[in-house]
Backbone as CSV, one residue per row, in Angstrom:
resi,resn,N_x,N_y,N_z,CA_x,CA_y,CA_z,C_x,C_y,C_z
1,UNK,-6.374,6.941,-17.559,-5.527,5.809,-17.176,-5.314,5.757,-15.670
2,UNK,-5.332,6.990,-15.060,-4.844,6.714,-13.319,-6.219,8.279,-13.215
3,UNK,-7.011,7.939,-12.493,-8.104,8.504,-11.896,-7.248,9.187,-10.692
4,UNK,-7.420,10.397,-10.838,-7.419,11.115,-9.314,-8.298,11.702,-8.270
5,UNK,-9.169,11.533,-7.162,-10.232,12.186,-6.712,-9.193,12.491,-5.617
6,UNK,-10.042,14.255,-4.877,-9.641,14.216,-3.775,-11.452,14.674,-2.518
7,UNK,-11.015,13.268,-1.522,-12.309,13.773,-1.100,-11.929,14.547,0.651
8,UNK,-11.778,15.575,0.681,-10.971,16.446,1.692,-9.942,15.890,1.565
9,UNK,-9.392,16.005,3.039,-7.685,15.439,3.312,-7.224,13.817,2.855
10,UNK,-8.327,13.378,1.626,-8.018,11.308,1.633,-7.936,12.012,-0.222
11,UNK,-7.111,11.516,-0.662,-6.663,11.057,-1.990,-6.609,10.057,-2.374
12,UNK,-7.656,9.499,-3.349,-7.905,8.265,-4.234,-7.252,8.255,-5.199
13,UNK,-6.290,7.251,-5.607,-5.872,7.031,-7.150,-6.527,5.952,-7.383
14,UNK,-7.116,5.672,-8.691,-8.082,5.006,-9.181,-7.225,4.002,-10.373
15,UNK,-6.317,2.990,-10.685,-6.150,2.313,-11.844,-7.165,2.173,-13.154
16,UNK,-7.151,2.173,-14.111,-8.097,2.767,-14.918,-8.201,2.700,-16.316
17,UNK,-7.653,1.100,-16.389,-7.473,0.311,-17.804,-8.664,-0.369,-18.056
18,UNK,-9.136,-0.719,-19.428,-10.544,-1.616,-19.226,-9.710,-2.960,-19.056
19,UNK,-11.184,-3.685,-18.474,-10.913,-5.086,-18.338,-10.539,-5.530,-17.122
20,UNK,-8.573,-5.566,-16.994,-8.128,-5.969,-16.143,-6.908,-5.068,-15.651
21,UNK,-7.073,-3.581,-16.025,-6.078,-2.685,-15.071,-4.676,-3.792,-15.184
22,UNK,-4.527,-3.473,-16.071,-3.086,-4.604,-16.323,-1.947,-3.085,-16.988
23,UNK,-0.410,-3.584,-15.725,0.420,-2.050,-16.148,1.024,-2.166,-17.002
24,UNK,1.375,-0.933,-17.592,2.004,-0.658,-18.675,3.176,0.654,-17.943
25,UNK,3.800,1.044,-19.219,4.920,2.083,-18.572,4.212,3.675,-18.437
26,UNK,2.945,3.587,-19.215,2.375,5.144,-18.736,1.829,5.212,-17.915
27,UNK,1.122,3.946,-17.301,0.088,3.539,-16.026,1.151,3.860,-14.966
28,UNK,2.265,3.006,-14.769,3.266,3.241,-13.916,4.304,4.362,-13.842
29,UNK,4.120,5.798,-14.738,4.786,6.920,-14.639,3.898,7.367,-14.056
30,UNK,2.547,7.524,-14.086,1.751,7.835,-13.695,1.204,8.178,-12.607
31,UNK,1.303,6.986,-12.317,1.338,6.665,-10.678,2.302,7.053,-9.723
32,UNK,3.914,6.800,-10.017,4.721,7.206,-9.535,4.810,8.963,-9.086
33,UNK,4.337,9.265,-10.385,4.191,10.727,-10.144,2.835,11.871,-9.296
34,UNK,1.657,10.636,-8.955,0.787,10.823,-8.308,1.131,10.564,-7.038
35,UNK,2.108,9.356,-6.541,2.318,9.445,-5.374,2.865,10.611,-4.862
36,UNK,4.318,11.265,-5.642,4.927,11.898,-5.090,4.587,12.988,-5.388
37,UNK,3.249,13.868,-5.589,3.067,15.041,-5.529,1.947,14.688,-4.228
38,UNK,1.622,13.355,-4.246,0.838,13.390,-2.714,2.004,13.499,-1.397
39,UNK,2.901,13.495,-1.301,4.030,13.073,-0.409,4.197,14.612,-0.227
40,UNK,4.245,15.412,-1.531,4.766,16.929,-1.256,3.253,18.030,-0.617
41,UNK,2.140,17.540,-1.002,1.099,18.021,-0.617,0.409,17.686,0.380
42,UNK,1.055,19.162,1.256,0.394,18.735,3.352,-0.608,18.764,3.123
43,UNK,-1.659,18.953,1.890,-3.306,18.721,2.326,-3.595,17.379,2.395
44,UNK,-3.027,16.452,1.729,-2.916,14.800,1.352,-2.699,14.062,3.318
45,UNK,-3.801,13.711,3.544,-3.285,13.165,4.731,-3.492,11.565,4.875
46,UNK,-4.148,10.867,3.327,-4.128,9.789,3.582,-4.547,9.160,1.896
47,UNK,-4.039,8.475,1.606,-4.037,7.890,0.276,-4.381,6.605,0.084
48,UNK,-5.690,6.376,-0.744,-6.425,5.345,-1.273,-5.840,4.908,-2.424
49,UNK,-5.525,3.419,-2.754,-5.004,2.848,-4.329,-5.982,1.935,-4.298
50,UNK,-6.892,2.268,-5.668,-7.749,0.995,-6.226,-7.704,0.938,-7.308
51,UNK,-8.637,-0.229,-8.125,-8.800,0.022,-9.054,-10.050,0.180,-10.073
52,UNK,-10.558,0.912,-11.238,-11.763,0.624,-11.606,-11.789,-0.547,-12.411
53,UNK,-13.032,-0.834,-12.441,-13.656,-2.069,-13.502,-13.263,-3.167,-12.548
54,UNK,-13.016,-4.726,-13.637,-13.444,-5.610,-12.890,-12.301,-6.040,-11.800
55,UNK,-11.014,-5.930,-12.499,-9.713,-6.028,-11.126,-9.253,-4.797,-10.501
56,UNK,-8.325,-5.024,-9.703,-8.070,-4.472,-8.696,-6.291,-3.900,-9.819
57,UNK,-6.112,-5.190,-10.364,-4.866,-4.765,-11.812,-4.153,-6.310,-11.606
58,UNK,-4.111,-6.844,-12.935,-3.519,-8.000,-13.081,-2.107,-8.062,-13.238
59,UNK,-1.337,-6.672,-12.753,-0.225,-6.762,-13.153,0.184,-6.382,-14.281
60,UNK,1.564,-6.662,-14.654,2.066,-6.461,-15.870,1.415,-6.247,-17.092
61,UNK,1.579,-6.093,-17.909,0.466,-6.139,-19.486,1.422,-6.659,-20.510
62,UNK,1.894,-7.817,-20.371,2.684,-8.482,-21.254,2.277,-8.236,-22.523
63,UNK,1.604,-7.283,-23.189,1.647,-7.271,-24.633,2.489,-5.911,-24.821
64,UNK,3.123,-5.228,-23.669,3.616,-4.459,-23.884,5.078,-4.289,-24.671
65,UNK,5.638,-6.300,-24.357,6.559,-6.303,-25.034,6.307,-7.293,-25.966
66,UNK,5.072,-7.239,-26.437,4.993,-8.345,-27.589,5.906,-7.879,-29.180
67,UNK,6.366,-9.074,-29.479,7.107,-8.625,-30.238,8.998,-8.526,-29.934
68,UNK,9.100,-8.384,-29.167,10.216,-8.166,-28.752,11.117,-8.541,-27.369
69,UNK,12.274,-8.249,-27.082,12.706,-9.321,-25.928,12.435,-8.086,-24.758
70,UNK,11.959,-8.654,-23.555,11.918,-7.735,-22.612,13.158,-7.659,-21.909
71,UNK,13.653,-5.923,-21.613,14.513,-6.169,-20.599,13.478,-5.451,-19.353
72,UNK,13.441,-6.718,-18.895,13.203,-6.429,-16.966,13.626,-6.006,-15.921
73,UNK,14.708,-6.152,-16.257,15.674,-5.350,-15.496,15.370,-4.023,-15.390
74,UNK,15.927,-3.287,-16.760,15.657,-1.901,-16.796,14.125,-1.461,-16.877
75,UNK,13.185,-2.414,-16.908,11.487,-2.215,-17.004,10.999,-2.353,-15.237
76,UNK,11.910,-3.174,-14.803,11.539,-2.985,-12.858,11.979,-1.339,-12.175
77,UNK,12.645,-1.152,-13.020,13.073,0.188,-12.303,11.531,1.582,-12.099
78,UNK,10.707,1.314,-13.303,9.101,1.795,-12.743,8.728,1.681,-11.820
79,UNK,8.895,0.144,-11.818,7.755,-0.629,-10.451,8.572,-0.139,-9.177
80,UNK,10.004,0.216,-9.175,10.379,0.304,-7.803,10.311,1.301,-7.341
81,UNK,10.643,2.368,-8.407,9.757,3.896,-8.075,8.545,4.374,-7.004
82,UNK,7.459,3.241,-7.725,6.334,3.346,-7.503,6.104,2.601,-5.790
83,UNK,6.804,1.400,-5.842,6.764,0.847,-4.379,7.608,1.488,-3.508
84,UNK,8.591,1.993,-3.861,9.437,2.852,-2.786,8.374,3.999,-2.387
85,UNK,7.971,4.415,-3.732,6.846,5.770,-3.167,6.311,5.551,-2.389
86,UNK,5.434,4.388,-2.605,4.732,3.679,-1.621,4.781,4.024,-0.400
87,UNK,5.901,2.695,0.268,6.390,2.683,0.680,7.065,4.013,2.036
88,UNK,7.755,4.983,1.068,8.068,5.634,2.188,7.401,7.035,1.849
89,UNK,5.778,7.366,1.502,4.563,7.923,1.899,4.935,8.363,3.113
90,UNK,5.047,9.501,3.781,4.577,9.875,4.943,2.981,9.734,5.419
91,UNK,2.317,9.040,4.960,0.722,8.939,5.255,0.514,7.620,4.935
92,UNK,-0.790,7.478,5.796,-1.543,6.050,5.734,-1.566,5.997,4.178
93,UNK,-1.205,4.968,3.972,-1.595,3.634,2.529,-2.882,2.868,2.681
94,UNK,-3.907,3.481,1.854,-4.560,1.802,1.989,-5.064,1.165,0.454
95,UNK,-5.232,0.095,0.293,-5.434,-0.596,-0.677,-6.861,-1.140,-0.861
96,UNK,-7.587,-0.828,-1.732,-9.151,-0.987,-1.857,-8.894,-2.052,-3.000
97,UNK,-9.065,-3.444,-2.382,-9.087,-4.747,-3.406,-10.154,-4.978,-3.917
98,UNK,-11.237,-4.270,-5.042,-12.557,-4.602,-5.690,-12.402,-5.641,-6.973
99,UNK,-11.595,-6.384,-7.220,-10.824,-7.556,-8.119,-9.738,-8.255,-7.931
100,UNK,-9.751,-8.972,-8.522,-8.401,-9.816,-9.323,-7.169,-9.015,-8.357
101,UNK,-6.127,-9.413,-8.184,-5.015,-8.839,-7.534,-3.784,-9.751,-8.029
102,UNK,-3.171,-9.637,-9.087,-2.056,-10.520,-9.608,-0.613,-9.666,-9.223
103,UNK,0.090,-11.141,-9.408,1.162,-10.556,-9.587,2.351,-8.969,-9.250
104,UNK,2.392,-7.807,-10.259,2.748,-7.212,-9.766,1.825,-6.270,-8.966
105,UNK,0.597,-6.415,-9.441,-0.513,-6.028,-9.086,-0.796,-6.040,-7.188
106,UNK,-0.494,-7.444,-7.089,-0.776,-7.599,-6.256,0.775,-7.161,-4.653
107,UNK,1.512,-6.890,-5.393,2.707,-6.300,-5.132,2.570,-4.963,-4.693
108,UNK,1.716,-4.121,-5.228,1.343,-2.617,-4.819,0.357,-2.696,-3.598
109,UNK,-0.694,-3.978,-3.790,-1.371,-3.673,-2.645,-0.837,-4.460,-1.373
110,UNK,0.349,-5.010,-1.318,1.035,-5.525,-0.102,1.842,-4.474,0.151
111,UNK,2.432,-3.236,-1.046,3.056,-2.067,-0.517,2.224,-1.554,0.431
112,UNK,0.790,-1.561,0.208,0.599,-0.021,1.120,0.173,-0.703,2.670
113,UNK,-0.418,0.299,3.468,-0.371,0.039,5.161,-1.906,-1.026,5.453
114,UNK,-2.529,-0.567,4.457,-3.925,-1.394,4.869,-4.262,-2.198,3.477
115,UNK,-4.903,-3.219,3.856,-6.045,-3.595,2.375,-7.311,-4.187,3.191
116,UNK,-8.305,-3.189,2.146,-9.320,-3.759,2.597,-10.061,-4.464,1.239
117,UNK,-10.866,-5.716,1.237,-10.907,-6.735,0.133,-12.485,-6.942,-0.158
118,UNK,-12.949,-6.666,-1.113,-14.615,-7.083,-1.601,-14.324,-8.326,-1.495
119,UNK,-15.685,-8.739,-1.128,-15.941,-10.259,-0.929,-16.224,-11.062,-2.237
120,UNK,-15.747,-10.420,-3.340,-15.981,-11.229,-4.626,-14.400,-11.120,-5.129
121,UNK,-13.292,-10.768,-4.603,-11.809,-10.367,-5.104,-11.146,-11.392,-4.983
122,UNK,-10.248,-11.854,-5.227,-9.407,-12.490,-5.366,-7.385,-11.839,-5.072
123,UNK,-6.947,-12.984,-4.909,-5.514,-12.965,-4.848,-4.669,-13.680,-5.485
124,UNK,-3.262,-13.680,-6.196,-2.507,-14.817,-6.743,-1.309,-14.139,-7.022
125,UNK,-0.413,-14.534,-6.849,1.417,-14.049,-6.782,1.495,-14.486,-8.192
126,UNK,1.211,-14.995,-9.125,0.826,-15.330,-10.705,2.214,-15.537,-11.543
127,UNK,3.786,-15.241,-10.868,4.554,-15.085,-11.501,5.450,-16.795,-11.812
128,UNK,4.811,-17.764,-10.905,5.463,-18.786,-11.557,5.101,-19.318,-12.710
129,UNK,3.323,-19.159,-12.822,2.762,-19.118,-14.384,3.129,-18.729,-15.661
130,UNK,4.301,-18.022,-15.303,4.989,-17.324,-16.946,6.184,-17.484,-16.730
131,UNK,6.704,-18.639,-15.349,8.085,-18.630,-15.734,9.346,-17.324,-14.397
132,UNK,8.641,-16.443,-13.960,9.575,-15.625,-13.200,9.509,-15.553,-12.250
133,UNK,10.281,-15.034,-11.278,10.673,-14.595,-10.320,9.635,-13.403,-9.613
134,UNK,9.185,-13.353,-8.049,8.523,-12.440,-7.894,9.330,-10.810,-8.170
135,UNK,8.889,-9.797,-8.008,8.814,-8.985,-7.797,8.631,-7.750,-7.601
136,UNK,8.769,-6.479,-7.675,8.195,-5.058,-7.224,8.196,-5.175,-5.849
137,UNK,8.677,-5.731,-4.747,8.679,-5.963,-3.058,8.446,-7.137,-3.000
138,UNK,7.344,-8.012,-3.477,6.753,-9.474,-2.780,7.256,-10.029,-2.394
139,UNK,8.649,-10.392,-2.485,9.696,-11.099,-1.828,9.636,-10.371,-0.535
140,UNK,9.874,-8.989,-0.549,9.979,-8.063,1.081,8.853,-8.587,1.604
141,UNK,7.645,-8.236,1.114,6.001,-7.844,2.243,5.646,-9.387,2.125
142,UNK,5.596,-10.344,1.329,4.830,-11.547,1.362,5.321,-12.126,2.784
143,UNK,7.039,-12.563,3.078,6.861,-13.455,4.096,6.875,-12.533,5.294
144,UNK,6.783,-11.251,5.166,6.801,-10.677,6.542,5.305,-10.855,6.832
145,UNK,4.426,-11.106,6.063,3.029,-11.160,6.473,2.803,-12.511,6.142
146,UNK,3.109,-13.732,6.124,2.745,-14.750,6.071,3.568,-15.973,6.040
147,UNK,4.482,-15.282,6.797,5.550,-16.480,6.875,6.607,-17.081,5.832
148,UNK,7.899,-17.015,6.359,8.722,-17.791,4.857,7.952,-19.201,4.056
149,UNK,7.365,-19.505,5.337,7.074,-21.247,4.402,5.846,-21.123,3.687
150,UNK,4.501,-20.296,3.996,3.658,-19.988,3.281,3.881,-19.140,2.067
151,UNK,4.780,-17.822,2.111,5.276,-17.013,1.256,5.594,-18.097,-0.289
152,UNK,6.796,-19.082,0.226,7.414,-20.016,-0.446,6.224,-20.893,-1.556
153,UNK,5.101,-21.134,-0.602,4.201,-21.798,-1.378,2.936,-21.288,-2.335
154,UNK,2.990,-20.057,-1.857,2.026,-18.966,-2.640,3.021,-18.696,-3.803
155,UNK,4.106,-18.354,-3.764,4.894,-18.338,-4.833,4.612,-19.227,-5.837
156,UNK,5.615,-20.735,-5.378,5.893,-21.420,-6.219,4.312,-22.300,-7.204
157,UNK,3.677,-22.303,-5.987,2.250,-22.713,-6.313,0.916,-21.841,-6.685
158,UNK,1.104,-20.509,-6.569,0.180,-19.819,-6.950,-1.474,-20.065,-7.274
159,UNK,-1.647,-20.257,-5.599,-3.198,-20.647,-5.950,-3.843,-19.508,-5.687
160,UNK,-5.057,-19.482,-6.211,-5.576,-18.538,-6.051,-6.597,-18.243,-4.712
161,UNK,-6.139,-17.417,-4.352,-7.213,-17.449,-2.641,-8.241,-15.819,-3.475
162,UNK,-9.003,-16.745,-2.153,-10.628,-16.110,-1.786,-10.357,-15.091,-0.776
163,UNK,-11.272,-13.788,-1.008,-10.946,-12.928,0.505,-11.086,-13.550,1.734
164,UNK,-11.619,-14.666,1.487,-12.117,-15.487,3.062,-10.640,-16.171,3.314
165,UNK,-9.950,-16.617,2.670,-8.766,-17.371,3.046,-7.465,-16.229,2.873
166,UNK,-7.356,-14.978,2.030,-6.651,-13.903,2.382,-6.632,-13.764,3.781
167,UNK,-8.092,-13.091,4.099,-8.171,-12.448,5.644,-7.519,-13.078,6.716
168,UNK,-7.671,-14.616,6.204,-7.147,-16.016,7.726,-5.640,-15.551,7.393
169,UNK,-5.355,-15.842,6.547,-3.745,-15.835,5.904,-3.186,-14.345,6.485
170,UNK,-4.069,-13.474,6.697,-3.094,-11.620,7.556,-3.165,-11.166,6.328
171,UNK,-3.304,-11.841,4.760,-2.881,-10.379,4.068,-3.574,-9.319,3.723
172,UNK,-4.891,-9.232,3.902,-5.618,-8.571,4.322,-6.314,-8.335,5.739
173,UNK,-6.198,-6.461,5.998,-7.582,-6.242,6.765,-8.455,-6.372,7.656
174,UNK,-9.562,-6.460,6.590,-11.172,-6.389,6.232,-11.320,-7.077,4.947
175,UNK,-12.370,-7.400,4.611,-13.163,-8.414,4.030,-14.818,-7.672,4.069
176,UNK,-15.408,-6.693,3.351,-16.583,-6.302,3.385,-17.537,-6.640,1.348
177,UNK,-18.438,-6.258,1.818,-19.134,-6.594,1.157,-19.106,-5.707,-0.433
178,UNK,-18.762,-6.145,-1.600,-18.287,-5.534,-3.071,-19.183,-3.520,-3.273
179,UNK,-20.478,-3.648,-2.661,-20.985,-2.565,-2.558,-20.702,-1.468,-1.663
180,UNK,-19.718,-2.299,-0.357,-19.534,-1.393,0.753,-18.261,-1.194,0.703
181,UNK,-16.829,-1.378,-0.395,-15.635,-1.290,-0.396,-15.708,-0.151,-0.005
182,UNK,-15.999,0.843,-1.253,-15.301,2.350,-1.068,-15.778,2.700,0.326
183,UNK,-17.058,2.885,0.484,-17.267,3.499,1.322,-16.428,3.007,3.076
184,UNK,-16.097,1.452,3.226,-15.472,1.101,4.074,-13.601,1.648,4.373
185,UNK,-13.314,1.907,2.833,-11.857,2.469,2.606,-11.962,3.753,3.230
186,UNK,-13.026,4.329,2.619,-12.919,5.955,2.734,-13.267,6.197,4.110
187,UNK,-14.063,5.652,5.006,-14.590,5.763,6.256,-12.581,5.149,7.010
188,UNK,-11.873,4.604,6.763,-10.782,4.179,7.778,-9.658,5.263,6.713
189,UNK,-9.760,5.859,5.745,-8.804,6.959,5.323,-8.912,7.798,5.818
190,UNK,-10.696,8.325,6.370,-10.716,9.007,6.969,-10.084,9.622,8.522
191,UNK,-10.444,8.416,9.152,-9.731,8.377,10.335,-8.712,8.422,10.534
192,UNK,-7.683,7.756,9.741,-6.629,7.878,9.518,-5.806,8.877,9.233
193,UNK,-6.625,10.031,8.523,-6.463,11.403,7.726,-6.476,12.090,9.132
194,UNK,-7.293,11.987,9.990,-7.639,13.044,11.279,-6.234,12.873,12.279
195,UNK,-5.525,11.995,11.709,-4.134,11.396,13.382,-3.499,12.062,13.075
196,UNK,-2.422,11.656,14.399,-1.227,12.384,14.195,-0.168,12.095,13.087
197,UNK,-0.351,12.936,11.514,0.127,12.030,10.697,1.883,11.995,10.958
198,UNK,2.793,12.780,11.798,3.523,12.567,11.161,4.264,11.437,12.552
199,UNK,3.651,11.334,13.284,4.031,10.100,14.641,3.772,8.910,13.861
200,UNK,2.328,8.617,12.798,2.185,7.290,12.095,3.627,6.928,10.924
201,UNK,4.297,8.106,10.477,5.133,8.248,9.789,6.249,7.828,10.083
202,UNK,6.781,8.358,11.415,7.807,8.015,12.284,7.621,6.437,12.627
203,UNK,6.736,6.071,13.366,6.191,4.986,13.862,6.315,3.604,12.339
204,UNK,6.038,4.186,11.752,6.466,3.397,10.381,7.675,2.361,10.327
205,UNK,8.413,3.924,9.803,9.594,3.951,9.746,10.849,3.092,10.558
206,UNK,10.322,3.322,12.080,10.750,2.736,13.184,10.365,0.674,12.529
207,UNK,9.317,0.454,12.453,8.518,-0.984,11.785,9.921,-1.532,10.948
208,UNK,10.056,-0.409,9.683,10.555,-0.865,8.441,12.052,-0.935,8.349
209,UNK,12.690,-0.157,9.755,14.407,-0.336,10.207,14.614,-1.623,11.116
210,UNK,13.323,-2.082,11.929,13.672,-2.857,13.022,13.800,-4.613,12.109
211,UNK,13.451,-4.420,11.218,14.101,-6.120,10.667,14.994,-6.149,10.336
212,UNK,16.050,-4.745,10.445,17.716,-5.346,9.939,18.624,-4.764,11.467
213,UNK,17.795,-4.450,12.719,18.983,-3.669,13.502,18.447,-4.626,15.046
214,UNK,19.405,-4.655,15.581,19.905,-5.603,16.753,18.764,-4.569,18.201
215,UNK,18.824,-5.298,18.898,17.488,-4.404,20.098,18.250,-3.229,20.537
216,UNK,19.721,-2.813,20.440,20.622,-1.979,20.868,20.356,-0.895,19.976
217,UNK,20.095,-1.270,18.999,19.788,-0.275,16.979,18.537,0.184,17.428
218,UNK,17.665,-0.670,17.422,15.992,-0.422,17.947,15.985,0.979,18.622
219,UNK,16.308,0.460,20.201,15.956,1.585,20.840,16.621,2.871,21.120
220,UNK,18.049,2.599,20.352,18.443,4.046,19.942,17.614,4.732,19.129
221,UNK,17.241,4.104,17.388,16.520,4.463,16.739,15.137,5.028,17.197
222,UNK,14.471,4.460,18.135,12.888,5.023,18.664,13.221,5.984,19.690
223,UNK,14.602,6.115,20.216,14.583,7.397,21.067,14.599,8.349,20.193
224,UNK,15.429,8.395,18.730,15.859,9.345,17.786,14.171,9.899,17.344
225,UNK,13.832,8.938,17.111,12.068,9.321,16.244,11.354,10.203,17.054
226,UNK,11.581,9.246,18.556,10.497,10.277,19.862,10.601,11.468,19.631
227,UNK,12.181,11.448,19.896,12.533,13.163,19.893,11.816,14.034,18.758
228,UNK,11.773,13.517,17.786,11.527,13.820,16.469,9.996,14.077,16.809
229,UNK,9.039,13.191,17.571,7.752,13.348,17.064,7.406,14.093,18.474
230,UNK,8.363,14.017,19.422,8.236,15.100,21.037,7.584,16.531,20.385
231,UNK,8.408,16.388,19.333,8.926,18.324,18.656,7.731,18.594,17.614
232,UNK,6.816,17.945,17.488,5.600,18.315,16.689,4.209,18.944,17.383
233,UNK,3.745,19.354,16.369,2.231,20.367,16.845,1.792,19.620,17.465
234,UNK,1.394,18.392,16.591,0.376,16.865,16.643,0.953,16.062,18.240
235,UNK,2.207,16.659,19.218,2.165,16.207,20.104,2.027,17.055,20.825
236,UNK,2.115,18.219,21.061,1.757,19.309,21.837,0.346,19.221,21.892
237,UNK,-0.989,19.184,21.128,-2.204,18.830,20.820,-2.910,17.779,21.501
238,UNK,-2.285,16.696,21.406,-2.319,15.380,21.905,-2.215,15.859,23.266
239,UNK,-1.205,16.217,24.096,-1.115,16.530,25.261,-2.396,17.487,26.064
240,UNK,-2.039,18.567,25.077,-3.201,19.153,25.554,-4.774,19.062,25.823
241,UNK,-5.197,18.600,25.039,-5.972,17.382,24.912,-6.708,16.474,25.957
242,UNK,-5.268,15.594,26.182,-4.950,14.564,27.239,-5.532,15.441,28.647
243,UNK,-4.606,16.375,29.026,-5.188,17.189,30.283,-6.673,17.714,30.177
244,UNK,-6.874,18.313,29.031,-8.397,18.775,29.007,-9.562,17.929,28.724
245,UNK,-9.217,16.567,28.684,-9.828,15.758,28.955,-10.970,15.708,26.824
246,UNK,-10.326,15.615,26.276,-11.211,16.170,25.399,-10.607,15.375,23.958
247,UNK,-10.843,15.092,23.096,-10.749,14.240,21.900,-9.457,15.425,21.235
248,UNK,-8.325,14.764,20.627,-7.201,15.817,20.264,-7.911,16.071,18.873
249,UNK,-7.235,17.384,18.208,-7.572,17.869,16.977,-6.260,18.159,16.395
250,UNK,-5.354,17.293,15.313,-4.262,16.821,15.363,-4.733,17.533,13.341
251,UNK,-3.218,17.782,12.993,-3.724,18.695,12.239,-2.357,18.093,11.147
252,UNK,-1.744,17.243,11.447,-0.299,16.855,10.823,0.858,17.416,10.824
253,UNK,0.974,18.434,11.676,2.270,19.033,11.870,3.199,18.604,12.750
């Protein structure tokens, strides 16, 4: 159900339903619990979410409550698990879009830091089609990456975009070719895996406080982080480096 590879310091989780990778509550314990043993494991320096077969995950798996009345309420509390994990990852996120991307589906891959999109994938916020309300974040990540008034209309209108009109739109990336995904993911996890992971961490963080705090909040807050990332290996390295004229070898500490 959730594929794990590790290829050195980059960790792939793989979605892993036939068809359409559509979640359920074991898919999403699952996951939750894959993130956060990647979060506790300093070998993990950069984490891939895709999915196998033909989507990327259509979201929800509404037959999960066939039969019966859903409470959503207490059934979002998975999904937020899983996007908070996300979310506050000390390591690069990236999102390998090789399908379909619905709904809540498509909610995980606006959680993480990158998406990169096969040129045969698709996108759609899918939730006015059944009637609800976005969410798992999309309300958070949609208009910060595409504006309240576009956000508003991908919502309510849910069309379906092409990686070619994703990419224009910011919510993706890259845009490569369906044969060259992985290898394009794994080649920028990589790199990503080699930085200073825990300055990208900080540096984050700093991103994800500055839409609720005044420029006075800001740059208290980024003096607090500096200090924070002054006091690491990965900047002592960097420095050294810098003087010796020589490419740093940054190790995540």
């Amino acid at each position: 159900m959730l594929e794990k590879t590790r290829l050195e310091s980059v960790l792939v989780l793989a979605l892993d339903r036939p068809e359409v990778n559509a979640l359920n509550s074991d898919l999403l314990l699952a996951l939750a619990d894959g993130l956060e043993e990647a979060q506790k494991d300093p070998g993990v320096r950069a984490l891939v979410l895709t999915g196998k077969g033909r989507a990327f995950s259509a979201g929800q798996d509404l037959k999960e409550f066939e039969g019966k009345a859903p409470d959503y309420e207490g059934h979002l509390r998975k999904y937020n698990r899983v996007v908070e994990a996300l979310v506050h990852l000390e390591k690069p996120t990236l999102a390998a879009i090789g399908g379909a991307a619905a709904g809540a589906g498509l909610s995980l891959a606006l959680a993480c830091d990158f998406r990169l999109m096969s040129e045969k994938a698709s996108l759609t916020t899918a939730f006015s089609r059944i009637g609800l309300v976005p969410d798992s974040g999309m309300t958070f990540f949609l208009p910060r990456l595409v504006g309240y008034a576009k956000a508003l209309e991908l919502i309510w209108l849910s069309p379906r975009l092409s990686a070619k009109e994703a990419l224009e739109l910011g919510l993706v990336h890259q845009v490569v070719a369906p044969e060259k995904l992985m290898e394009e993911a794994l080649a920028l996890a990589q790199t990503l895996a080699q930085g200073p992971t825990r300055a990208f961490a900080l540096s984050k963080k700093a991103l994800l406080e500055s839409h609720r705090l005044s420029l006075e909040q800001t740059l208290a807050l980024e003096a607090v982080l500096q200090g924070e990332a002054g006091r690491s290996l990965d900047h002592e390295e960097g420095v050294r480096a810098f003087l010796e004229k020589r490419p740093p070898r940054f190790t995540g500490r």
